[in-house]
N, C-alpha and C positions, 0 to 999 in steps of 0.2 A: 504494500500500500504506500502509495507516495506521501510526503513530509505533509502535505496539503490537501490533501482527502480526507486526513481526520476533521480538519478543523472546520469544512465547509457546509458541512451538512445539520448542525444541531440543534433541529427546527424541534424538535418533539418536544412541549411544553412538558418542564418537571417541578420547577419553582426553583426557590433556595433551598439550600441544607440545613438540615435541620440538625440541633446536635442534639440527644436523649443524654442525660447526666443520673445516673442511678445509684443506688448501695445494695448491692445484691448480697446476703448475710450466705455463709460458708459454715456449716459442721467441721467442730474440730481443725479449722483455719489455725496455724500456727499467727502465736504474738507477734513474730516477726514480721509476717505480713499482711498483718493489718495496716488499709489503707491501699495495698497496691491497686496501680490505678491500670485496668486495661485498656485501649479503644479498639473495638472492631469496627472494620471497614468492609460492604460485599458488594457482589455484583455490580463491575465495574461497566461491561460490557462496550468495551472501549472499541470502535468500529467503525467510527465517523459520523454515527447518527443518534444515538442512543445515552453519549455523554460527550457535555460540551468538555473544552478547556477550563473552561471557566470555574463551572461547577469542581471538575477535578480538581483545580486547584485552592476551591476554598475549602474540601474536603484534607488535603493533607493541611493545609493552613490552621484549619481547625483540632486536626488531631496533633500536631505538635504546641499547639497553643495549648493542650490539656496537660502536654509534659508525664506523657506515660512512662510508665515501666516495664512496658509490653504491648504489643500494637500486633491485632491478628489480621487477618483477610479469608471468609469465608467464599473464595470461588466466585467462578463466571466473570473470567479477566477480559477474555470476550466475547463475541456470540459464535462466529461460526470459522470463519478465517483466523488461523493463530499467530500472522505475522503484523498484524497491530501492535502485539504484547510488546516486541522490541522497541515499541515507540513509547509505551504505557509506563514501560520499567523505569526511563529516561525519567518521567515525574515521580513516580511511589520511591526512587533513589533517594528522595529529600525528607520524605517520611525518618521520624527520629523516633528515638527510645531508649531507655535504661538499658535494656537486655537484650532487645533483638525482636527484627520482626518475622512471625512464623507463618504461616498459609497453608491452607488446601486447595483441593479443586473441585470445581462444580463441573456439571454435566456439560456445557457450552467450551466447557476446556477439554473435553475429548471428542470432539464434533470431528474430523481429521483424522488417519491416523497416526500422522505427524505428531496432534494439538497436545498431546500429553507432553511430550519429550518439549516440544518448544515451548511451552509457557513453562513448563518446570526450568528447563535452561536460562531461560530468559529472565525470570524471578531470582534463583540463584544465583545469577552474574553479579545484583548488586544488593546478596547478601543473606536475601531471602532465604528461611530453612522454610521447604515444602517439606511438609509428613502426608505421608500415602501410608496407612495403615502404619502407624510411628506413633515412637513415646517420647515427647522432650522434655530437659527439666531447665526451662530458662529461669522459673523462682524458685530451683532447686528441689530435692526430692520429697519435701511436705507436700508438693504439690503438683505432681503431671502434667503436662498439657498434650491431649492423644489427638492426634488428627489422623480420619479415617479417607478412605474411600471415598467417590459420591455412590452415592446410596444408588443409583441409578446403574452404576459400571458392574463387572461383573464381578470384579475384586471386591467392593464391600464384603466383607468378611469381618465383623468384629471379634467374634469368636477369640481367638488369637492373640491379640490385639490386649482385648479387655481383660483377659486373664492372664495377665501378667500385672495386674495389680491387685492389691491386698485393698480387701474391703473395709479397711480401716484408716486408709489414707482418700483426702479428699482429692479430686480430680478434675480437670477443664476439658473438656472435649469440642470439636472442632470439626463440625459434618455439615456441610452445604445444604441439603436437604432436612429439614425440620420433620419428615414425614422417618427417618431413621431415629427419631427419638423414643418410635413404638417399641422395634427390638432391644433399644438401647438401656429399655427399662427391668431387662435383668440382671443390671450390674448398676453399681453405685457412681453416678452422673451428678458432682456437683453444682454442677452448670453444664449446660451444654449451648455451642454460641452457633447458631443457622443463619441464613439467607434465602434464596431461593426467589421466596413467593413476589417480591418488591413492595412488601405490603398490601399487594393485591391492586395498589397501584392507582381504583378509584375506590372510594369509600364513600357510600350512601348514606348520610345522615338517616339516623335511624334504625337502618336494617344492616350495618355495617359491610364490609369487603362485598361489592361489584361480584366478586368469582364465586362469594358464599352464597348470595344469590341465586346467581349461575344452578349451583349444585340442587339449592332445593328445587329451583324450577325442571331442572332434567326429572325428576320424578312424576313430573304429569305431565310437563310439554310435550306431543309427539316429533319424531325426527324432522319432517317436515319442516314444523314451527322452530327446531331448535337453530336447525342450518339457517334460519332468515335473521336471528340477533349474533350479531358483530361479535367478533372472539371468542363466542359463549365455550366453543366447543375445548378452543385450544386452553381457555382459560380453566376447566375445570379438571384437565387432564396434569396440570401443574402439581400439583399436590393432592392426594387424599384426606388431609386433616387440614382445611382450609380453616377451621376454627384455631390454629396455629400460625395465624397470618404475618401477625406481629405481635411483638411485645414480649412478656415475661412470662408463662405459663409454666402451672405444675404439672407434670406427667408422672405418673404414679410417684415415689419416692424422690426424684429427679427433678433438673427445675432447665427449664427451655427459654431462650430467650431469641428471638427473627427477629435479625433486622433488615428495615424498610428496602438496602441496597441504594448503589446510587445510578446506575442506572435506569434506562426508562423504555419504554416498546411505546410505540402509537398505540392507541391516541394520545397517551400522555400521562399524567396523577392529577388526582384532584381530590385534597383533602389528604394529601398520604404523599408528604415533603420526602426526598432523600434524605437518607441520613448515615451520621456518623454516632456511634454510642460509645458516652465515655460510662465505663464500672468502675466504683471503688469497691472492695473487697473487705467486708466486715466478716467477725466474729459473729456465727448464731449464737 
């Protein structure tokens, strides 16, 4: 893609970024790190259409203004073509942190057979640790941080993975797909950070998430009817727990937190800002 492709196309209405600032409490969180501050950052979908410059750059602006101690990337670096990333790495370089910034990958990062091997290369050039079924310890070993698979490839395998840790130590997980937090609920998840859905992108005063909609109406709408409303179809095929759109949720003992992404698809968000999330990391 040429230096100037990216930059000509970023008509898709998304707003400004928004930052989410939370205290998300931790079981058994060691004294020491109390206070640590993450930012997650997802679904960049860097392509030429789908995210300006602009935005990207108030996105890293924002997460070094929060002066992390750790700065993750939950996937979808682009949509389809993987040689954007080379241009993408160029801005996430300025991204800062205490410890080090970590990443997985979303389903859009293996569209190719190439897209796995070049956005992992491309992320690692400046710095970036990708985990693909991995355990890292950047706040050392009170505290894991696993990044899996996307739940969608045919390696999601946590199995493996997850039992290599002791159910007595609390742990960060990092799985693109918010709809892997079903299986992920037989093993001790003290946070698990998603992307995916982009917050569903519009949000209906009232009856909440555009795609939630979507899903109850598949239930009486015939085919017909469904193929004449706009996205309905692709939109509902996104995730099966669309009630996991955004935000904090609890799933069984484990706790889920989707965020909005900064990328955007047509028609655009309304009511449902990009974002970037800053956690601090309390004692339950």
């Amino acid at each position: 893609m040429r230096e100037g492709k990216v930059s000509q196309m970023n008509w898709v209405f998304a707003g400004s970024v928004t930052v989410e600032k939370m205290t998300i409490a931790i079981a058994d969180l060691p004294a020491s790190l109390q206070g640590t501050k993450i930012v997650q950052l997802s679904d960049f979908h860097y392509d030429g259409l789908r995210l300006s410059e602009g935005l990207l750059a108030q996105a890293i602006e924002a997460s070094n203004q929060a002066e992390p101690d750790l700065v993750v990337m939950t996937g979808d670096y682009v949509t389809d073509d993987p040689s954007p990333v080379h241009q993408l790495v160029q801005r996430l370089k300025h991204l800062q942190s205490r410890v080090g910034v970590y990443a997985v990958l979303g389903n859009h990062d293996l569209c190719f057979h190439s897209s796995k091997a070049q956005v992992t290369d491309a992320l690692t050039s400046i710095g970036v640790e990708v985990l693909w079924n991995a355990i890292a310890y950047p706040l050392g070993p009170e505290l894991p941080l696993v990044g899996l698979a996307d739940f969608w490839s045919r390696e999601f395998d946590p199995v493996p993975v997850m039992n290599q840790l002791s159910p007595q130590t609390p742990c960060i997980v990092l799985s693109h797909n918010p709809d892997s937090a079903e299986p992920l609920q037989q093993w001790r998840v003290d946070l698990q950070l998603s992307g995916h859905t982009h917050g569903g992108q519009i949000i209906i005063p009232g009856f909440g998430p555009a795609p939630l909609v979507f899903k109850v109406l598949e239930q009486y709408l015939p085919n017909s009817v469904q193929r004449r409303i706009p996205y309905m179809k692709e939109c509902v095929r996104v995730v099966k727990h669309w009630e996991w759109t955004k935000g904090l949720h609890q799933v069984g003992q484990n706790q889920l937190y989707v965020n909005r992404g900064l990328g955007t698809y047509p028609p655009g968000r309304l009511f449902c800002p990009p974002e970037v999330t800053v956690i601090t990391l309390a004692q339950a």
